[in-house]
N, C-alpha and C positions, 0 to 999 in steps of 0.2 A: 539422328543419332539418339538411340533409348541410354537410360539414366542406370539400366541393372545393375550395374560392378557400385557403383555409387551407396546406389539405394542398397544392396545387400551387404558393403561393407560398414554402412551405417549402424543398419539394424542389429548389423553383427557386435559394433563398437556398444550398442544398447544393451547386447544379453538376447536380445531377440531372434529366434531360428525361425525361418521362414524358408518355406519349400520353393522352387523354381519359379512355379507357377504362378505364387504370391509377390513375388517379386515383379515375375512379368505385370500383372496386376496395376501393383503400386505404380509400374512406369506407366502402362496402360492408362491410370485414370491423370498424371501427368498431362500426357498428350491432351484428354480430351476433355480437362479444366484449361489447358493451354489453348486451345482450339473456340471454347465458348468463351472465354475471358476477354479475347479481341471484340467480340459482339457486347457480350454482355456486362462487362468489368466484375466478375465476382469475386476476383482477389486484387488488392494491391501489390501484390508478388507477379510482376510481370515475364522475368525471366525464367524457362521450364528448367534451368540448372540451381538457381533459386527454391525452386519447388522443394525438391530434393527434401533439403535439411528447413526449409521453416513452414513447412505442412506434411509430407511424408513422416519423417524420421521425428517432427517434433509430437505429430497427432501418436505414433506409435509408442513414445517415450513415455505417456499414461494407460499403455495395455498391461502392467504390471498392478495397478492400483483398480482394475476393473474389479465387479464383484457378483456373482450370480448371472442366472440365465438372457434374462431380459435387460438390453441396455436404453438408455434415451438418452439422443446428443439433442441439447438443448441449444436453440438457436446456431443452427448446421452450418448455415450461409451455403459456403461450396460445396458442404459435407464434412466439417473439419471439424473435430476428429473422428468424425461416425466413420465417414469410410473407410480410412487406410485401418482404422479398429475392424472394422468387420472385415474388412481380408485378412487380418491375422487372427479372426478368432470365428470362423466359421460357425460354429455351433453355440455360439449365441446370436439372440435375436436382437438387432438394432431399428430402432422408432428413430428417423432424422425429424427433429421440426424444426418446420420454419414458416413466418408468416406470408414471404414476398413470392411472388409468385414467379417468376423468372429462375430465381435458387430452387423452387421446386419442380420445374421441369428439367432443370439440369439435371438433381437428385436424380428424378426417374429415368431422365435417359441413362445415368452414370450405372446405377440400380441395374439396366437391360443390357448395356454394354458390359461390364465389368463381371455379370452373372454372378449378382446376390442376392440370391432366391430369400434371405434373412432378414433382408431390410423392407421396413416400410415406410413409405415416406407421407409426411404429415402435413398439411399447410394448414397452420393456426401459431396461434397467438398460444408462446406458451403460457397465463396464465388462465388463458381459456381453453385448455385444454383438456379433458376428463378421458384419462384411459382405460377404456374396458378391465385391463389386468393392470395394475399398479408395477413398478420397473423396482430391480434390484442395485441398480445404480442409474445416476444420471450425470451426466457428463456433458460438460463447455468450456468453449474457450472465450465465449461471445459476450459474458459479463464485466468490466472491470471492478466491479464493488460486491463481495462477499456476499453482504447484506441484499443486496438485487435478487442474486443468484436462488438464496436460500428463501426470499420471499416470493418469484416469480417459480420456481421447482420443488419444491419444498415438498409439496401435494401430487406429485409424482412417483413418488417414492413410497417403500413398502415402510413399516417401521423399524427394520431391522437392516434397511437397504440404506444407501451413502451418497451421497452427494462429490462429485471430482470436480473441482475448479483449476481449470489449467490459469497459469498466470508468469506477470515476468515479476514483477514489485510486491511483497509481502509485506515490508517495514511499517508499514500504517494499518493491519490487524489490528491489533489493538484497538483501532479507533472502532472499525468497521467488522463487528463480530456478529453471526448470524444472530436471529431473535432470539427470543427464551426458547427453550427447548431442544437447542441445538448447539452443538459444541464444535472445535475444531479436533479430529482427534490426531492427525499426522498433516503437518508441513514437512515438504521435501524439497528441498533443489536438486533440480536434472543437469547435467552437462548432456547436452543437445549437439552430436557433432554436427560441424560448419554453421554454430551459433555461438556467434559470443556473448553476449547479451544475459543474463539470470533469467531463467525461469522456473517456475516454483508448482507444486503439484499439491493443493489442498485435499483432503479426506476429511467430510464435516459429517457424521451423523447427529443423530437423534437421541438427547440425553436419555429420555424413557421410553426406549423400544416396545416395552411389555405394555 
């Protein structure tokens, strides 16, 4: 049994318009994170009704806060948020990385199966990572401390490009604010259908763009 009526009436609950296609998609890489996750454990989300709302519909809930051509999902693991991101936004380019070698051969199977000519998928380490063209945003869910995020990604970014930190707990900002140079410019809480749980959408640039 595929997840579409789910998955579409989510995205729809998000603001999100996705064509058929993308939808089949979204159910599509469902199955076949369901399928390698019994071998290889990539998510703790073991059940594919699960999936749904706390990797589809929650990776989708920061496709409003993207920004420019070039994306990088930093520290991808399954693909989360790079992929369910690239099937709803075709005509940007998304760089998945990741260091473990296992989450990168899923990436590329996901990549072949799901036909996203857009992605490329990257094994490294992202603070050693040097991209040929610098990204217009960068995007994770994989850090829990701000501060990580902005000193391990930080150098991925254009100067005028943004930094997205998905997140569920905000309340201790304060403590944990990127380095100098860097600001928070927009915290957001999401309502995430079939989450109950807070989760919060940071937007941090670069104080001195110029």
């Amino acid at each position: 049994m595929g997840f579409d009526t789910q998955i579409a009436d989510g995205l729809g609950a998000l603001g999100i318009k996705a064509s058929v296609d993308q939808v089949s998609r979204l159910d599509a890489y469902i199955s076949l994170l369901s399928r390698w996750n019994r071998v290889y454990n990539l998510t703790a989300v073991r059940a594919a009704r699960d999936m749904v709302s706390r990797h589809i519909l929650d990776s989708a809930s920061a496709s409003h806060a993207l920004g420019g051509p070039r994306i990088a999902d930093v520290g991808s693991g399954a693909g989360l948020p790079g992929i369910p991101l690239a099937i709803l936004n075709p005509d940007r380019a998304f760089v998945l990385i990741d260091a473990n070698a296992k989450r990168t051969r899923f990436l590329e199977q996901a990549k072949i199966e799901l036909a996203l000519p857009q992605v490329t998928v990257v094994r490294e380490r992202v603070e050693a990572y040097r991209p040929p063209d610098l990204f217009t945003t960068a995007v994770s869910r994989a850090f829990s401390s701000t501060r990580d995020f902005v000193d391990n990604a930080g150098h991925l970014v254009a100067p005028t490009g943004r930094l997205v930190a998905m997140k569920a707990r905000v309340h201790s900002e304060g403590l944990d604010l990127p380095r100098s140079g860097w600001r928070i410019e927009t915290t957001e809480r999401l309502n995430v259908p079939g989450i109950e749980g807070m989760r919060h959408l940071l937007i941090i640039v670069c104080d001195s763009p110029g």
